[in-house]
TORRODREN-892006 format. One line per 3 residues: number of its first residue (from 1); their letters; for each residue z, y, x of N, C-alpha, C. Coordinates in pm, whole numbers, plus 50000, padded with zeros to 5 digits. Layout:
<markes>
NUM) A) Z,Y,X,Z,Y,X,Z,Y,X  ...
</markes>
This chain:
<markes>
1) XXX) 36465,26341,71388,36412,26467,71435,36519,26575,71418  36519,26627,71531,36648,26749,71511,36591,26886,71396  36702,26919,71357,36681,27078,71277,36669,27178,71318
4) XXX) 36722,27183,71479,36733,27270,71575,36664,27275,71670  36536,27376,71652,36391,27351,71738,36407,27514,71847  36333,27512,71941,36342,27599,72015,36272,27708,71961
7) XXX) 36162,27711,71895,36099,27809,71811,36110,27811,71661  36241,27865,71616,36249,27858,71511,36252,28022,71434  36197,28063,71343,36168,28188,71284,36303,28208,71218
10) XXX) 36368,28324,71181,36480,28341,71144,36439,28456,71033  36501,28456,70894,36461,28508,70776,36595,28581,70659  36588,28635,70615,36714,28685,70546,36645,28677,70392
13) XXX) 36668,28649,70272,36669,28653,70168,36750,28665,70077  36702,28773,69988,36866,28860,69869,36810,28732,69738  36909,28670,69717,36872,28525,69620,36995,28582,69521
16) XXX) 36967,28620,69390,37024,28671,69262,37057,28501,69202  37226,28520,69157,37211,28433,69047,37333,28322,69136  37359,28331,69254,37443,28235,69292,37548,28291,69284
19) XXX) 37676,28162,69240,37786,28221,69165,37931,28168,69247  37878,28021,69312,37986,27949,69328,37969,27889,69449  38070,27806,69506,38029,27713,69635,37933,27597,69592
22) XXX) 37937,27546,69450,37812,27464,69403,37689,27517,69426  37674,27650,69408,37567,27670,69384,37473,27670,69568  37591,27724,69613,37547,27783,69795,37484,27652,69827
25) XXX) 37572,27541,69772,37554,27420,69850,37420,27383,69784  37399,27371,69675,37251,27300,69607,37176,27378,69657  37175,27498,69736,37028,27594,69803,37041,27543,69929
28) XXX) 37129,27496,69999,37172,27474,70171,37114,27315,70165  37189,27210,70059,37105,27117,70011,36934,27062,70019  36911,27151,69932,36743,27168,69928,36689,27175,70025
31) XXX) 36737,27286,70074,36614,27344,70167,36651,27250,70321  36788,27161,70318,36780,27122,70452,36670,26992,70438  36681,26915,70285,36554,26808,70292,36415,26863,70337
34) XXX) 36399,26979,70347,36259,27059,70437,36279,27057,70557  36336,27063,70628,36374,27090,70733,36414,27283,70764  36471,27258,70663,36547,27444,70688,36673,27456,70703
37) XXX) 36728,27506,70830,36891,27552,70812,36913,27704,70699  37002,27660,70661,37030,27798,70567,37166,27774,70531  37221,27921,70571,37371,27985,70521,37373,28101,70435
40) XXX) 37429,28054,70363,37464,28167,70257,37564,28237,70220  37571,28360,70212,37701,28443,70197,37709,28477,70054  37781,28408,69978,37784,28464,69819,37827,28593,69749
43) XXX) 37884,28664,69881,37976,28772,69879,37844,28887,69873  37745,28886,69951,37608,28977,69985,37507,28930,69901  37509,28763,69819,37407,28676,69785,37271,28705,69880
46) XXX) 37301,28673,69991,37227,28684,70094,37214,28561,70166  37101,28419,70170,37045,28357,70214,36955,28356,70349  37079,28310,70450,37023,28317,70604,36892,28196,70617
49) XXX) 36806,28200,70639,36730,28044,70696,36638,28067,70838  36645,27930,70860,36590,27933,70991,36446,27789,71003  36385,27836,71044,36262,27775,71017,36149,27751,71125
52) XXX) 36089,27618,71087,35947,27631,71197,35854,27688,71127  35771,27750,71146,35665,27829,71079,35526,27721,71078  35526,27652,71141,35416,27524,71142,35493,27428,71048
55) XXX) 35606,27415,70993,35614,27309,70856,35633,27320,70753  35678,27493,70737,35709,27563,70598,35671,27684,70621  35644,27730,70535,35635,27892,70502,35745,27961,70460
58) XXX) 35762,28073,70456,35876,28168,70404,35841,28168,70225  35736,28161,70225,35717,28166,70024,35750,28016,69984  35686,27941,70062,35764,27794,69997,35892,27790,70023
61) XXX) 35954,27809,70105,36111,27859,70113,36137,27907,69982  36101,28060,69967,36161,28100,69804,36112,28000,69740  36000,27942,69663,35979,27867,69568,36050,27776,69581
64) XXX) 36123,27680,69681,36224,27592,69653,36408,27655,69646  36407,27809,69673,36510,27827,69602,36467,27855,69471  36414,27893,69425,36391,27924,69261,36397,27749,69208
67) XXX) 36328,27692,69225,36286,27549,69141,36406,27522,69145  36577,27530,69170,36683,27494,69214,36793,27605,69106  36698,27702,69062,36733,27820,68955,36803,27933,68982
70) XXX) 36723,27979,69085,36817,28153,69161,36648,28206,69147  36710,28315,69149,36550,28479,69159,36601,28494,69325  36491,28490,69413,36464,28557,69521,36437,28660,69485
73) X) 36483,28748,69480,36449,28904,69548,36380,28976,69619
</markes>
């Protein structure tokens, strides 16, 4: 199944606490086993994602960056 759907919701989140390219990657990681694209700029700690709104929510989004150990904002 592709990641790249024609209706996909697009979201910005300020995620406190990421430090390194380890860290970008274990949130880009995670959230792609959901089916979420997400880029992160460590420079803004600003978490791009892109999403179907029929398989995730935007709060389960944050709750699987937190369980991974960053504060959404």
């Amino acid at each position: 199944m592709s990641l790249f759907k024609r209706n996909l919701k697009e979201q910005t989140i300020l995620v406190e606490g990421m430090k390194c390219v380890h860290c970008a990657s274990k949130v880009v990681e995670t959230l792609k086993k959901h089916k979420v694209k997400a880029e992160v700029n460590l420079e803004t700690k600003m978490v791009n994602v892109k999403f179907e709104e029929k398989n995730i929510s935007l709060d389960k989004i944050k709750t699987l960056i937190e369980e991974v150990g960053f504060q959404c904002l």
